[in-house]
C-alpha positions as CSV (number, residue, x, y, z in Angstrom):
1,X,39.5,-40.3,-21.9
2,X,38.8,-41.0,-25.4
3,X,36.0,-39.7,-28.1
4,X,34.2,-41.5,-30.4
5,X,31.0,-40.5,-32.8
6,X,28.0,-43.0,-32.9
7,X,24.8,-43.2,-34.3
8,X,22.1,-43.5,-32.4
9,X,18.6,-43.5,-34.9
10,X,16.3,-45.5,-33.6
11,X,14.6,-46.8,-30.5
12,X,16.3,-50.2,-30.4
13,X,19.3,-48.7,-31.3
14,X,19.4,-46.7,-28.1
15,X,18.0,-49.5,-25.9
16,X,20.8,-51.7,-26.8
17,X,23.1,-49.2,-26.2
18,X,22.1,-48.3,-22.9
19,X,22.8,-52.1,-22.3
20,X,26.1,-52.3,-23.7
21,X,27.4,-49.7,-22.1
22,X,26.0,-50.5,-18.7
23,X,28.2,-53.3,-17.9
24,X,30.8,-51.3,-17.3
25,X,31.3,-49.3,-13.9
26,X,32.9,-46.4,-16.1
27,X,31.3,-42.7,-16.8
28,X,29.9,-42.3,-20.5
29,X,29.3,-38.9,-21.9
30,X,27.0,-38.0,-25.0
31,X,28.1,-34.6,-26.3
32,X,25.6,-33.0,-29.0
33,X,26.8,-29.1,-29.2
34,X,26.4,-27.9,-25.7
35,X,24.8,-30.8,-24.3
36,X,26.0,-33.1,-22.3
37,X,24.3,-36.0,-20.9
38,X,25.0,-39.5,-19.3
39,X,25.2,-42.1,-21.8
40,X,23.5,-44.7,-19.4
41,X,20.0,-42.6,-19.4
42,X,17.5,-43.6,-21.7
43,X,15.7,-40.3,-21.1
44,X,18.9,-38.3,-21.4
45,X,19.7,-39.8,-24.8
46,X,16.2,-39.0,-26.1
47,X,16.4,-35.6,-25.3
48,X,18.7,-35.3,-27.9
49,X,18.6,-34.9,-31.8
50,X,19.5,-38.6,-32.4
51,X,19.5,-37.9,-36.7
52,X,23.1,-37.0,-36.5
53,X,26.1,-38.8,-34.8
54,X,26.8,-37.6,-31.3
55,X,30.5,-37.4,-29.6
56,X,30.7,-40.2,-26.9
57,X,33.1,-39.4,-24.0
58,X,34.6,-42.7,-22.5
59,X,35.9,-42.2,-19.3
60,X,38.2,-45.1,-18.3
61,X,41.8,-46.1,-18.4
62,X,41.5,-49.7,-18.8
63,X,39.1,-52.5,-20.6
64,X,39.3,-49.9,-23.4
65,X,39.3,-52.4,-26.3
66,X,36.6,-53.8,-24.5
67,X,34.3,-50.7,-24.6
68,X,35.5,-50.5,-28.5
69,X,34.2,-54.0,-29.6
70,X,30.7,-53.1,-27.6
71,X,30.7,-50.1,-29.2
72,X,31.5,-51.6,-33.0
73,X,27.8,-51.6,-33.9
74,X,27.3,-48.1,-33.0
75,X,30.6,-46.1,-34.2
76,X,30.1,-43.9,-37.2
């Protein structure tokens, strides 16, 4: 497992996102204090305060450099 911070302030932000992240069959955690929701749910993510970053929890063990270039726009 690794974890990253992103930023995820505004709409399109988090729609994109969402889509980046989807192509891949692995589990995707967004951590904001004692939340924890899955990073493939649009209504998940909004439930959170999106003005600060938020700890992404990849779970996979391969295709992670992959998951970092998707991730490029988003990492804090």
């Amino acid at each position: 497992m690794k974890t990253v911070q992103i930023s995820l302030n505004s709409i399109d932000k988090v729609k994109s996102f969402v889509n980046a992240i989807s192509q891949f069959e692995f589990d995707f955690d967004l951590i904001s204090g004692r939340y924890v929701i899955d990073a493939k749910s649009i209504m998940g993510i909004f439930s959170l305060d999106l003005s600060k970053p938020i700890d992404l929890a990849i779970h996979a063990e391969s295709e992670v450099d992959e998951i970092m270039e998707a991730l490029k726009p988003y990492l804090v």
